[in-house]
N, CA and C atoms of all chains as a GROMACS GRO file, in nm:
protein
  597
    1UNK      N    1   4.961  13.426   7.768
    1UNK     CA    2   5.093  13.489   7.778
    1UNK      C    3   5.110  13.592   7.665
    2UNK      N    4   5.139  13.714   7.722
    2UNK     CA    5   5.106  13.826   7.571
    2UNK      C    6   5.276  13.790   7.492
    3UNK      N    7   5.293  13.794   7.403
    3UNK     CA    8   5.334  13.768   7.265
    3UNK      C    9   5.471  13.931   7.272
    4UNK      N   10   5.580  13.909   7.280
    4UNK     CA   11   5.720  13.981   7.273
    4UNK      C   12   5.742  14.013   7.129
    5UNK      N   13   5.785  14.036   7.096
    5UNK     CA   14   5.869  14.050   6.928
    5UNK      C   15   5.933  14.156   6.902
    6UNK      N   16   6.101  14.114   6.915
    6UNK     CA   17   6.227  14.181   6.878
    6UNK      C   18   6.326  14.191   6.789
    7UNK      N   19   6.362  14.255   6.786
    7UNK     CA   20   6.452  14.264   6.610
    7UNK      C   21   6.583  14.150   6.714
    8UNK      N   22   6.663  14.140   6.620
    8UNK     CA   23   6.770  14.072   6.642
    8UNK      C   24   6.883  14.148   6.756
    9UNK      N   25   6.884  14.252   6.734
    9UNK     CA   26   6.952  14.374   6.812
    9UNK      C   27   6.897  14.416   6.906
   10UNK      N   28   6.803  14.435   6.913
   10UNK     CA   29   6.724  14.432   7.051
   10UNK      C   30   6.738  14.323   7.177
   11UNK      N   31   6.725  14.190   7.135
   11UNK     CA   32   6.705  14.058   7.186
   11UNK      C   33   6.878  14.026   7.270
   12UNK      N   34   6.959  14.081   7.157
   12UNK     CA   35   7.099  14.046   7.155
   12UNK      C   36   7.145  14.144   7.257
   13UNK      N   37   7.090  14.289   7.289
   13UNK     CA   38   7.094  14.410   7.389
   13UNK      C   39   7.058  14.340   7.516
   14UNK      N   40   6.932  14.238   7.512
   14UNK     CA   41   6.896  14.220   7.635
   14UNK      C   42   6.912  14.105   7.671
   15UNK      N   43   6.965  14.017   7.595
   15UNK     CA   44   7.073  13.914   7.652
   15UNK      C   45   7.202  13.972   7.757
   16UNK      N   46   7.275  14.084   7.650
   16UNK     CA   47   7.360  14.117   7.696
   16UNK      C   48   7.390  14.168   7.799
   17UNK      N   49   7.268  14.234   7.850
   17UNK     CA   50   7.275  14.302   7.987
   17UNK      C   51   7.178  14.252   8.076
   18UNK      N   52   7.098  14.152   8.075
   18UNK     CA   53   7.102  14.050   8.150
   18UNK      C   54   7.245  13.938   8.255
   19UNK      N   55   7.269  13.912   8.147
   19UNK     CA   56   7.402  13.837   8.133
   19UNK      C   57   7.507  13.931   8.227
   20UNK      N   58   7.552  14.040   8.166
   20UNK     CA   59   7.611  14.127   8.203
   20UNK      C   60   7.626  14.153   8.382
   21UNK      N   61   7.503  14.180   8.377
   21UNK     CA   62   7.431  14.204   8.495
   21UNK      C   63   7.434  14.078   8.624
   22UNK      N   64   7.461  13.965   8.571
   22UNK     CA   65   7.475  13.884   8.698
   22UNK      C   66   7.628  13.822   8.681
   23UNK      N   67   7.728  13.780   8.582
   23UNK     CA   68   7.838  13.831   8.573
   23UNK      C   69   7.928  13.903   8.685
   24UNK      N   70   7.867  14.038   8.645
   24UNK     CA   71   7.938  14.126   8.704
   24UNK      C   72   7.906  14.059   8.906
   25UNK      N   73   7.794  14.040   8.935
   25UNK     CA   74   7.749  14.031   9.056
   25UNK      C   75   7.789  13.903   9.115
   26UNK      N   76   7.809  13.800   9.033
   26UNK     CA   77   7.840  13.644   9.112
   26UNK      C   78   8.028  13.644   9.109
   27UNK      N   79   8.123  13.719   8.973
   27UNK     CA   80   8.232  13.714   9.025
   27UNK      C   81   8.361  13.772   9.079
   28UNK      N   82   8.322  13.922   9.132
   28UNK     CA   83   8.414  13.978   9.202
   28UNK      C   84   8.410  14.009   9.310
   29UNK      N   85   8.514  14.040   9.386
   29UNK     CA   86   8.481  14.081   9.549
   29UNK      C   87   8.401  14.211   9.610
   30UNK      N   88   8.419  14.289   9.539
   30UNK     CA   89   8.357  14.414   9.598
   30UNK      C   90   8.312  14.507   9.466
   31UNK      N   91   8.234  14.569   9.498
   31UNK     CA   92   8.113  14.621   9.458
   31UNK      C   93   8.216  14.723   9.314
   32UNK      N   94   8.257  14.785   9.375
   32UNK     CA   95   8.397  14.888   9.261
   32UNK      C   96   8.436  14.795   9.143
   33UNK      N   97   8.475  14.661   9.221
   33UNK     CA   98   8.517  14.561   9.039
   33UNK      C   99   8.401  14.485   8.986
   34UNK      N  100   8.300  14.457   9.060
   34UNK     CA  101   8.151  14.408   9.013
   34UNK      C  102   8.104  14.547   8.975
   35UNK      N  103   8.100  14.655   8.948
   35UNK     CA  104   8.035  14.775   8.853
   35UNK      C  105   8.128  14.679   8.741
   36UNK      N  106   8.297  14.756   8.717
   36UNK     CA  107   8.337  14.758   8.646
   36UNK      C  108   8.363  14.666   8.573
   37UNK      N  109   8.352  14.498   8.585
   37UNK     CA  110   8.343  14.403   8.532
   37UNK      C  111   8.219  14.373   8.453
   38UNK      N  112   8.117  14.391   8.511
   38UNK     CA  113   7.984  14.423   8.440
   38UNK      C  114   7.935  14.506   8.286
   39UNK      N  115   8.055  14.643   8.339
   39UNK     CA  116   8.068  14.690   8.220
   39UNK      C  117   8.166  14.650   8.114
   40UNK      N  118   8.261  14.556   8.198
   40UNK     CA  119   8.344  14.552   8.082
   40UNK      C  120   8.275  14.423   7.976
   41UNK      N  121   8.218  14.315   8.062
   41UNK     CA  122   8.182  14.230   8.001
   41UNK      C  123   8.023  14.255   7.897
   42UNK      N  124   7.922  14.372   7.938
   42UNK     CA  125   7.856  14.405   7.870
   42UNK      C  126   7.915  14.454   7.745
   43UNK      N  127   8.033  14.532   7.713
   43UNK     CA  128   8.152  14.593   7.627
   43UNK      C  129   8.178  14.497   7.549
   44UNK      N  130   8.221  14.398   7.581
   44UNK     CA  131   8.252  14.318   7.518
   44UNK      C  132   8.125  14.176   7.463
   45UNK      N  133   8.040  14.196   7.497
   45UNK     CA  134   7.906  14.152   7.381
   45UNK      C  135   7.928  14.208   7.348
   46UNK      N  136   7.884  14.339   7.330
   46UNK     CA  137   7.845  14.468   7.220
   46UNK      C  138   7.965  14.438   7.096
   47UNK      N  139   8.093  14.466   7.163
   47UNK     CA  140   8.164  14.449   7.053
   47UNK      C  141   8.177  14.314   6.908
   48UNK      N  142   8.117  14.201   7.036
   48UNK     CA  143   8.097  14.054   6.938
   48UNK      C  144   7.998  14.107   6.881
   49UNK      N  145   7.879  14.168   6.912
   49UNK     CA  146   7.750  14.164   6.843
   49UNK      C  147   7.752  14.250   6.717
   50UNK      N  148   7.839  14.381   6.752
   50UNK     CA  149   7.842  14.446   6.608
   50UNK      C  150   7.973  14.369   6.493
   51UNK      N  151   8.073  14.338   6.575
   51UNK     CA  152   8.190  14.279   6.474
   51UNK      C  153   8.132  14.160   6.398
   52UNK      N  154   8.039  14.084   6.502
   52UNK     CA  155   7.974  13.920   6.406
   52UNK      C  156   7.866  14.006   6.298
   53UNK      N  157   7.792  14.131   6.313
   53UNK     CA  158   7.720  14.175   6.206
   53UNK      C  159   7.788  14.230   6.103
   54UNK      N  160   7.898  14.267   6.150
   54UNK     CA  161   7.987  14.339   6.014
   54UNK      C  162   8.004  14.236   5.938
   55UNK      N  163   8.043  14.128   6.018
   55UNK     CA  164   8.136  13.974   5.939
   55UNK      C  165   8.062  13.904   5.845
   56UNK      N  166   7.923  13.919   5.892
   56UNK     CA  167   7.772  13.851   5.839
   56UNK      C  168   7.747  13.890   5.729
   57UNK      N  169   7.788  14.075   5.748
   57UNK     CA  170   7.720  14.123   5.644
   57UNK      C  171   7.836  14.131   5.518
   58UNK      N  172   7.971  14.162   5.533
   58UNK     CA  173   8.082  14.130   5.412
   58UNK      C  174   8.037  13.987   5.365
   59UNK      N  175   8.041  13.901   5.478
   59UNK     CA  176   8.072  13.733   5.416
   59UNK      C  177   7.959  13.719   5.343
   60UNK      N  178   7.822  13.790   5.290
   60UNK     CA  179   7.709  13.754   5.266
   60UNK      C  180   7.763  13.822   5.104
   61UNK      N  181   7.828  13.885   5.122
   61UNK     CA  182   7.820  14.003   4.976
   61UNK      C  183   7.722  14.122   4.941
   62UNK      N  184  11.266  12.676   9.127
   62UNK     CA  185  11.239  12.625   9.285
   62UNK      C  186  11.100  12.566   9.229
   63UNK      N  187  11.054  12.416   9.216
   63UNK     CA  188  10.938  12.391   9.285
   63UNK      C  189  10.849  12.418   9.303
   64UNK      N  190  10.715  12.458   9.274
   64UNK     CA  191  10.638  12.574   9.327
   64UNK      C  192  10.503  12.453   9.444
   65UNK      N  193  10.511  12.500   9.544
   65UNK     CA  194  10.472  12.441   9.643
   65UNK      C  195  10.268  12.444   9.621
   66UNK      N  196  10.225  12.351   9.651
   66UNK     CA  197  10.083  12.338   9.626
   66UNK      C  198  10.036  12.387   9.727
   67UNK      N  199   9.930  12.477   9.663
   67UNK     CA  200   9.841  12.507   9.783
   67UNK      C  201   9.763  12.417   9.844
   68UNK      N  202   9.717  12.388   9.981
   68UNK     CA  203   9.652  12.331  10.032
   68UNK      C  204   9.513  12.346  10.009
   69UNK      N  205   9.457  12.275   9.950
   69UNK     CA  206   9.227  12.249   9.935
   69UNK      C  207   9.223  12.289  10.046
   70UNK      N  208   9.109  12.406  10.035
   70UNK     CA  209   9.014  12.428  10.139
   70UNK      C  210   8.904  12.318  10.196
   71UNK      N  211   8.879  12.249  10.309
   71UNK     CA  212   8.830  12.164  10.334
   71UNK      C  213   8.662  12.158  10.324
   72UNK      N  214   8.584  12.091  10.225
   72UNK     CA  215   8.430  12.090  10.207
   72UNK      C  216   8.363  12.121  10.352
   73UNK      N  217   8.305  12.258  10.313
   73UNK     CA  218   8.247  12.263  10.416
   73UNK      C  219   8.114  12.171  10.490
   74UNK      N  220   8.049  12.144  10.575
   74UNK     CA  221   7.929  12.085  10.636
   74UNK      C  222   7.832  12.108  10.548
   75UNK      N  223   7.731  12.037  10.485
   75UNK     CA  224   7.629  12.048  10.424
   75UNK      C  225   7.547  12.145  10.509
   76UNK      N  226   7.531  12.121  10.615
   76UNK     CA  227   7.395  12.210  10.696
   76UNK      C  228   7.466  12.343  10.650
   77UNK      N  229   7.582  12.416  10.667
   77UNK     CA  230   7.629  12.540  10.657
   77UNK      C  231   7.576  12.614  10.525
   78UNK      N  232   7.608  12.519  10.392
   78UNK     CA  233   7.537  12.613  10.263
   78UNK      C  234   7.386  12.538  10.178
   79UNK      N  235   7.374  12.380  10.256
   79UNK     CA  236   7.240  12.369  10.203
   79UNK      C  237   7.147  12.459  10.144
   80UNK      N  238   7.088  12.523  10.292
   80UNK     CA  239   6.991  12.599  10.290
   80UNK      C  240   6.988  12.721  10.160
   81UNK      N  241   7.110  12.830  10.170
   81UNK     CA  242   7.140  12.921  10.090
   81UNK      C  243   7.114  12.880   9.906
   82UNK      N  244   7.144  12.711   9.919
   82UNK     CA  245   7.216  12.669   9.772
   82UNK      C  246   7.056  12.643   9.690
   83UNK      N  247   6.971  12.591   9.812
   83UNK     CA  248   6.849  12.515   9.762
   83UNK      C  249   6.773  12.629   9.758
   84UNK      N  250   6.766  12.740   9.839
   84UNK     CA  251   6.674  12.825   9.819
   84UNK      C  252   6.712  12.934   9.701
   85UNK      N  253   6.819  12.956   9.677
   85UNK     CA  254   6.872  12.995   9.580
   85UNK      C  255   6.854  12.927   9.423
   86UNK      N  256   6.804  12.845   9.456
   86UNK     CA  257   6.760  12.751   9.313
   86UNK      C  258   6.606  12.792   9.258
   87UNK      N  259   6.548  12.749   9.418
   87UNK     CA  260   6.396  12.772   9.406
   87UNK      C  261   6.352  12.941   9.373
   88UNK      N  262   6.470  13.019   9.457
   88UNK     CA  263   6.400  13.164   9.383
   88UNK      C  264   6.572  13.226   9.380
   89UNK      N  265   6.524  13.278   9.203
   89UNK     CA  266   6.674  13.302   9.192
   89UNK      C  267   6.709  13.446   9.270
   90UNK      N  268   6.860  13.457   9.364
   90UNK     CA  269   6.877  13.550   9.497
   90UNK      C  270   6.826  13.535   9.580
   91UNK      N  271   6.779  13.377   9.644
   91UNK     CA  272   6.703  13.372   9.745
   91UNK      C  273   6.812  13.312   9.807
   92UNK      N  274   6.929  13.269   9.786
   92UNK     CA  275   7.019  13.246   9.884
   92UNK      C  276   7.132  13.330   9.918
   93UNK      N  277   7.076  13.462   9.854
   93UNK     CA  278   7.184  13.581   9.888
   93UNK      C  279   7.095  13.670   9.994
   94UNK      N  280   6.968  13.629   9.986
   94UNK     CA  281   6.874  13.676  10.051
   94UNK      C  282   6.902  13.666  10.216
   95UNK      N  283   6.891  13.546  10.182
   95UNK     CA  284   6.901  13.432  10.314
   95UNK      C  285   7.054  13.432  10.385
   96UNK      N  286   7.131  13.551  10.317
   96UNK     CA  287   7.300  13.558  10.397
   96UNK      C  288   7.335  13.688  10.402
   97UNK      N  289   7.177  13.795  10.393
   97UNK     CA  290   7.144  13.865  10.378
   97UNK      C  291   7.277  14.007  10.303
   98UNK      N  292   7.258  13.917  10.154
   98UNK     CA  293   7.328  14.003  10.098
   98UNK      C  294   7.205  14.095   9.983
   99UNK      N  295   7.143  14.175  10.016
   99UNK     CA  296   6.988  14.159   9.985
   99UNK      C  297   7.023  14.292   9.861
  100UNK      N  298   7.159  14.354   9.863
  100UNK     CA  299   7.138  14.438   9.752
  100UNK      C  300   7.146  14.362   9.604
  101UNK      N  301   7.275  14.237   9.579
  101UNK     CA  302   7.311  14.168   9.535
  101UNK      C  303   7.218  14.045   9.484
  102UNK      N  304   7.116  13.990   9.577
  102UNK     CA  305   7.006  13.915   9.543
  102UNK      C  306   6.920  14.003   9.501
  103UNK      N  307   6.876  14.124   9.506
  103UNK     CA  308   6.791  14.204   9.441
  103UNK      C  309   6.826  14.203   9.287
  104UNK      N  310   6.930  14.239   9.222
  104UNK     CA  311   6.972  14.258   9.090
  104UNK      C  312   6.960  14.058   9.056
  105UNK      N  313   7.005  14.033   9.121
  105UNK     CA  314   7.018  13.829   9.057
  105UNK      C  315   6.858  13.807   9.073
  106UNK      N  316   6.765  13.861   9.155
  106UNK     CA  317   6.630  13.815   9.094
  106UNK      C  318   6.616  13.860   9.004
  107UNK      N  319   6.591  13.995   8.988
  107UNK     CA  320   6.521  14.099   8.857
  107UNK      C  321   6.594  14.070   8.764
  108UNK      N  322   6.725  14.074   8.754
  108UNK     CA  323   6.793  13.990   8.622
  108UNK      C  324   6.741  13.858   8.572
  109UNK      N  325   6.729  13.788   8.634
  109UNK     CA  326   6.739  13.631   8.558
  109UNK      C  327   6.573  13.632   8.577
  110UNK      N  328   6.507  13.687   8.649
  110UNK     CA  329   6.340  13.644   8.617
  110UNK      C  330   6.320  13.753   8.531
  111UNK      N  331   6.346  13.861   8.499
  111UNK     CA  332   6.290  13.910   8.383
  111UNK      C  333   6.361  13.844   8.258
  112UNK      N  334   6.478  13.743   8.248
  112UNK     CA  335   6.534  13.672   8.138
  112UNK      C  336   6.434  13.540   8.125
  113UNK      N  337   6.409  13.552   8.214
  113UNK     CA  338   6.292  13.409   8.184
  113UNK      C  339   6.194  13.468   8.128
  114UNK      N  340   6.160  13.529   8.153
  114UNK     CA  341   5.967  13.598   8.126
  114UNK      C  342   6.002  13.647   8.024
  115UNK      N  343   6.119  13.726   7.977
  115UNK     CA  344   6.111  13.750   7.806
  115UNK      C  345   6.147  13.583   7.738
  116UNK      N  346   6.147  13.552   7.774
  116UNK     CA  347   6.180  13.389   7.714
  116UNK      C  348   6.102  13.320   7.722
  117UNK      N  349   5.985  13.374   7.835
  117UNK     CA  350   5.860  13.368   7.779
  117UNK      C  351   5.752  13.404   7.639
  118UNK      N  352   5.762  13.527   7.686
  118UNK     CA  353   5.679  13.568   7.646
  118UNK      C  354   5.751  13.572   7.476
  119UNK      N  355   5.859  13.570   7.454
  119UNK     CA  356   5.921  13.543   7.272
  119UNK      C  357   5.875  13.379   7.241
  120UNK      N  358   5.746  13.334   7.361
  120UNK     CA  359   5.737  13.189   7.272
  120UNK      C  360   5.858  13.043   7.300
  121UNK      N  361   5.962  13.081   7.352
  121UNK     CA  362   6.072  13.035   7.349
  121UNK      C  363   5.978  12.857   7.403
  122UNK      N  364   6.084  12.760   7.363
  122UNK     CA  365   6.042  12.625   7.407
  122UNK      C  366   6.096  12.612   7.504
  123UNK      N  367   6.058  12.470   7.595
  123UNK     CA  368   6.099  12.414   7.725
  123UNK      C  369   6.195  12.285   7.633
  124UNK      N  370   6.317  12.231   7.683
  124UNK     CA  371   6.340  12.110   7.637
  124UNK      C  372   6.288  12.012   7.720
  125UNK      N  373   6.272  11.891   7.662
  125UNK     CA  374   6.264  11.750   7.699
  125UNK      C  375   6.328  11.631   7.722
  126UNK      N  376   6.427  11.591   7.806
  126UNK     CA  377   6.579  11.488   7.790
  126UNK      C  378   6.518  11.369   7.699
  127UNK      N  379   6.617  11.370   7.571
  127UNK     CA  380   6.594  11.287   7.517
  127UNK      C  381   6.659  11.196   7.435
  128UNK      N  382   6.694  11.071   7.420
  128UNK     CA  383   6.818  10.990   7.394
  128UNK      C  384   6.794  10.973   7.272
  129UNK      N  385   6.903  10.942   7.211
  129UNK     CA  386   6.930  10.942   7.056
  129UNK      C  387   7.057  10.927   7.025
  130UNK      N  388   7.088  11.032   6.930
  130UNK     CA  389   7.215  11.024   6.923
  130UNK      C  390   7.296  11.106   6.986
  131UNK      N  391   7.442  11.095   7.001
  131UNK     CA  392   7.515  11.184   7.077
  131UNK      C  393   7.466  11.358   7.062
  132UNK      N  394   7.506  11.395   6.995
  132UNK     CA  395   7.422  11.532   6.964
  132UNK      C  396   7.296  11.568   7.008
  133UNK      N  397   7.195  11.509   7.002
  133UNK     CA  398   7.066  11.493   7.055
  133UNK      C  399   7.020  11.506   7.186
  134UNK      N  400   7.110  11.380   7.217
  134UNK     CA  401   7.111  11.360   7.364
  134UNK      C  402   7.162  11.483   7.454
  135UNK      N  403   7.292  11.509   7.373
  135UNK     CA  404   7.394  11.632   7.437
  135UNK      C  405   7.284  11.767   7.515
  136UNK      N  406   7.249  11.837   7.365
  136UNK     CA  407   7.113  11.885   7.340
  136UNK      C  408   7.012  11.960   7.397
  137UNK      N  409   6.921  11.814   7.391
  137UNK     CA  410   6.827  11.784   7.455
  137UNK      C  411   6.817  11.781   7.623
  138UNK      N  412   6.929  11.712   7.666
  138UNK     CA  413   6.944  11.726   7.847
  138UNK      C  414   7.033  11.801   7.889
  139UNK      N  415   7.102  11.861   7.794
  139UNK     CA  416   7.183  12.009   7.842
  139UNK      C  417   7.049  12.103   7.870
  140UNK      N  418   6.979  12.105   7.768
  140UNK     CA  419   6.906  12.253   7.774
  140UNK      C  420   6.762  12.196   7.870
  141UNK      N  421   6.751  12.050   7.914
  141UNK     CA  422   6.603  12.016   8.022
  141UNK      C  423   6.760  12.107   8.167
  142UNK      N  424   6.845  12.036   8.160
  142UNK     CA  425   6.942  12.099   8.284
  142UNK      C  426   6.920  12.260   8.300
  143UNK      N  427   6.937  12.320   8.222
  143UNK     CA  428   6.936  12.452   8.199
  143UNK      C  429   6.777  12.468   8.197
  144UNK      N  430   6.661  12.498   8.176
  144UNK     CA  431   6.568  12.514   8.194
  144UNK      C  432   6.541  12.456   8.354
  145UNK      N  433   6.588  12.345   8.410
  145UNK     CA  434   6.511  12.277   8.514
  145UNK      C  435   6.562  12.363   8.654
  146UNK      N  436   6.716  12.418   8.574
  146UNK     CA  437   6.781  12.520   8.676
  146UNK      C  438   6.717  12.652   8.725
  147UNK      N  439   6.633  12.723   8.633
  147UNK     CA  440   6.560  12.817   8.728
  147UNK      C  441   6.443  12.796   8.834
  148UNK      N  442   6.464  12.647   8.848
  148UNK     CA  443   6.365  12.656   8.992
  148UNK      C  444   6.204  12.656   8.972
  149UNK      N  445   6.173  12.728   9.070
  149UNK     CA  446   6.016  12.752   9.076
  149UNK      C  447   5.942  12.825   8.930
  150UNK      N  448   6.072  12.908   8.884
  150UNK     CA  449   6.029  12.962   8.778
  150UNK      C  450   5.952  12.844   8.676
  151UNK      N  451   6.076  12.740   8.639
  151UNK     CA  452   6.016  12.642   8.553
  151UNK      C  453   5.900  12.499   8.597
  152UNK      N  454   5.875  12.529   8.740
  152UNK     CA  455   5.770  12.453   8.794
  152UNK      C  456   5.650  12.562   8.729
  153UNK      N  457   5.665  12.638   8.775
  153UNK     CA  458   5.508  12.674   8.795
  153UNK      C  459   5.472  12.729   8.643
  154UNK      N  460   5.580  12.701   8.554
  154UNK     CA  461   5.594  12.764   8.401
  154UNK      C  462   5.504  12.634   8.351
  155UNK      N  463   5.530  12.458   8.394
  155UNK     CA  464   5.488  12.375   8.341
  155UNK      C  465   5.391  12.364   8.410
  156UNK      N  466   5.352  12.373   8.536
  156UNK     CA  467   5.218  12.330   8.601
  156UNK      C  468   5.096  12.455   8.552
  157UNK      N  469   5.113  12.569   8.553
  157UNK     CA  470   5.036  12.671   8.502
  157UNK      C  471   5.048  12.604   8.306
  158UNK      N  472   5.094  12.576   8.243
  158UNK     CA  473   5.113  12.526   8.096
  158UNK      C  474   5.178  12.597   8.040
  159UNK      N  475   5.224  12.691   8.032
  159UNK     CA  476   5.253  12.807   7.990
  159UNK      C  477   5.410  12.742   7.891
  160UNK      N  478   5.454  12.614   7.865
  160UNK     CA  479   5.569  12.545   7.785
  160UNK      C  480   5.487  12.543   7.675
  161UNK      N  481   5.597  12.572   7.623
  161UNK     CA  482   5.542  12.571   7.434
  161UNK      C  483   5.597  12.466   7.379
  162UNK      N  484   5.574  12.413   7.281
  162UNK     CA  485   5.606  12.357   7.135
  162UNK      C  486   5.714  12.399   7.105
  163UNK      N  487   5.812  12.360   7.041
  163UNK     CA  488   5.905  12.444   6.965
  163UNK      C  489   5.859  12.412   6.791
  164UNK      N  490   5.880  12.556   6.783
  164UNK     CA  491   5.831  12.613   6.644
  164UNK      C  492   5.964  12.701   6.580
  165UNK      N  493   5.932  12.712   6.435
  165UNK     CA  494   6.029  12.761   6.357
  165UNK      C  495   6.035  12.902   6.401
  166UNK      N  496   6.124  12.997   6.369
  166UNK     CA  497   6.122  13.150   6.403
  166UNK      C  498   6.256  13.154   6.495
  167UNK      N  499   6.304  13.328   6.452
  167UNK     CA  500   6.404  13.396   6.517
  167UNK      C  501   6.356  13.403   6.664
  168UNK      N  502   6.243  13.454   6.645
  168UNK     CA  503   6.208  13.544   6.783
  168UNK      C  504   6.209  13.424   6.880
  169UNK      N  505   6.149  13.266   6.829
  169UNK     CA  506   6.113  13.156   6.912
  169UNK      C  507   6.230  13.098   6.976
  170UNK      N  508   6.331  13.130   6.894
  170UNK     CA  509   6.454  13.030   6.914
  170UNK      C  510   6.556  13.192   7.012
  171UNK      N  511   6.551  13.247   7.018
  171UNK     CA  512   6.573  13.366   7.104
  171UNK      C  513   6.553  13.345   7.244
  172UNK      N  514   6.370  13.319   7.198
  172UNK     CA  515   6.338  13.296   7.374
  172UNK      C  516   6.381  13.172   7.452
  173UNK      N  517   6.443  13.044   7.348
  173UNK     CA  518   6.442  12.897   7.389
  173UNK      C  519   6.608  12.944   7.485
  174UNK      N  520   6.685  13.030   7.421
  174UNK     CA  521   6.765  13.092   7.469
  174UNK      C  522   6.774  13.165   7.560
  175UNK      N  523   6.692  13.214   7.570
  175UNK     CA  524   6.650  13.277   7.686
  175UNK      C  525   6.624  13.220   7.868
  176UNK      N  526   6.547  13.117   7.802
  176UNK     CA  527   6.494  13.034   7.911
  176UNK      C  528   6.594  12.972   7.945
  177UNK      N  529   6.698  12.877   7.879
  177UNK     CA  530   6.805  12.794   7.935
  177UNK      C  531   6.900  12.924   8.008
  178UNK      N  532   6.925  13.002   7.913
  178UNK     CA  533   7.069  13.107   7.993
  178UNK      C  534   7.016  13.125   8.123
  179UNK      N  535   6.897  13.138   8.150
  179UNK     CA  536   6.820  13.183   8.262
  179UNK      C  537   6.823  13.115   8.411
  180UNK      N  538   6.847  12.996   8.356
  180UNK     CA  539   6.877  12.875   8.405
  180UNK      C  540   7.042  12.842   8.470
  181UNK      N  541   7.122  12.918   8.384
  181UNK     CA  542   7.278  12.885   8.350
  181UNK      C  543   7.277  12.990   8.463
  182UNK      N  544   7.237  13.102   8.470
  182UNK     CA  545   7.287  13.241   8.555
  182UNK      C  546   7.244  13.198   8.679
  183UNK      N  547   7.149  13.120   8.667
  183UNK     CA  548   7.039  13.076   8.819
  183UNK      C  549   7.198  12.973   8.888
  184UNK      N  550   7.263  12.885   8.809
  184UNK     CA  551   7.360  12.808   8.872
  184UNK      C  552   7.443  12.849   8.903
  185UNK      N  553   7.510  12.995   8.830
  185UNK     CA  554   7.599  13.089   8.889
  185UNK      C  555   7.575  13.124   9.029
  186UNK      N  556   7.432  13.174   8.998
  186UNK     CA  557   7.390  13.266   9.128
  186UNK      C  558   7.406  13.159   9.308
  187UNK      N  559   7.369  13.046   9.242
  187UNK     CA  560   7.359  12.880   9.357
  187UNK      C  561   7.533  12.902   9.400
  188UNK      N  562   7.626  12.908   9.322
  188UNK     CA  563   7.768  12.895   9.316
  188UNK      C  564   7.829  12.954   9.401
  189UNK      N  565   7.776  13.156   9.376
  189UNK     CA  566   7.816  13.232   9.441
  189UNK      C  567   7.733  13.215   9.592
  190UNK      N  568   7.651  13.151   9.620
  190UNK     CA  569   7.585  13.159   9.753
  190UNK      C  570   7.642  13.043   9.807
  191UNK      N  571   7.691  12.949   9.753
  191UNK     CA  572   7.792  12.854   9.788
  191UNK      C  573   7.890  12.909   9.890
  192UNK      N  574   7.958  12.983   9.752
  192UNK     CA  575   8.119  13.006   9.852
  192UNK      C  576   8.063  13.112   9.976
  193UNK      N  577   7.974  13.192   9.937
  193UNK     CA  578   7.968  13.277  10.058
  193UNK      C  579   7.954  13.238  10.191
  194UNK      N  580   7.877  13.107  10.162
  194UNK     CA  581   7.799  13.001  10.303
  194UNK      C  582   7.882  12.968  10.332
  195UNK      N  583   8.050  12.920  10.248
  195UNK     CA  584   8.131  12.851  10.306
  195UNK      C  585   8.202  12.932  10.326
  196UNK      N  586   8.216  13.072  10.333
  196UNK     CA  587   8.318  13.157  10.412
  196UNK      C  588   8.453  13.157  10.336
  197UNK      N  589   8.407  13.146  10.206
  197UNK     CA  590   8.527  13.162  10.100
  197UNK      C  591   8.496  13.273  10.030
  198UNK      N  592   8.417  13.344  10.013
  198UNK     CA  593   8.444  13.479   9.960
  198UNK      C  594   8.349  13.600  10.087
  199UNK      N  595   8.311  13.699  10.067
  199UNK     CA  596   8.254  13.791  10.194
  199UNK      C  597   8.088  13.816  10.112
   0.00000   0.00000   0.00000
């Protein structure tokens, strides 16, 4: 099995739009609010992922 | 005023979403396949099997159910549930060998993540082929 290796931000990108990506597809009715749910919920990783690095990086000193 | 209860939709017949629910386990979008919602099972395969295979290939571990203590237990057969949920993926992951050890590391514990979420989206995906079989959503 060949061998992956990702920074933290990378890994956390492709969680996110993985995730994102079936989300959006298993809970709305039609295709217009499954785009836009998809994006919103990809939006909103992104935003946990950079706000928990800001938080990480103050709370660390 | 009261607010009046809605009436439960009545469980549908097993024969009606069996098929969709089980094949949908064994290959993830194979029961959107099978109700031929085939744009929708296209993105729920390529999504969740390329979340496995990087959860592969980062090394990630398989869990093992295992009793102990509450925590442990919790754990341990949350994440065999979640791994056992992608189906064929995690058959042919253990019969080919391809389960690892769990070992120390970011990247390892990424992929162990990987593999269960993979698992978690695979039960979504069973969910949504549910209601569709039962003529509760289109």
């Amino acid at each position: 099995m060949p061998k992956m290796t990702l920074s933290h931000f990378e890994a956390s990108l492709l969680f996110a739009l993985f995730t994102s990506i079936v989300m959006g597809v298993v809970t709305k009715r039609d295709d217009r609010e499954r785009l836009r749910y998809g994006v919103y919920v990809f939006g909103c990783f992104m935003a946990a992922l950079v706000g928990l690095g800001w938080l990480m990086h103050f709370g660390h000193g | 005023m009261a607010k009046q209860k809605q009436p439960k939709d009545p469980m549908p017949s097993p024969r009606v979403w069996a098929g969709p629910v089980v094949l949908g386990w064994l290959v993830p979008g194979g029961g959107h396949f099978l109700l031929k919602r085939n744009g929708r099972a296209v993105l729920l395969l390529v999504s969740i099997t390329l979340m496995y295979l990087c959860g592969l290939m980062m090394h990630g571990a398989m869990f093992q159910p295992q009793t102990g203590d509450l925590l442990t237990t919790l754990i341990n057969t949350g994440g065999f549930i979640g791994d056992l949920a992608s189906g064929a993926l995690y058959v042919l992951t253990v019969c080919l060998g391809y389960n690892q050890p769990d070992v120390a590391g970011a990247v390892h514990d990424y992929g162990t993540k990987f593999l269960v979420t993979a698992g978690l989206l695979n039960i979504l995906a069973m969910v949504d082929a549910f209601e569709i079989a039962a003529g509760r959503k289109n």
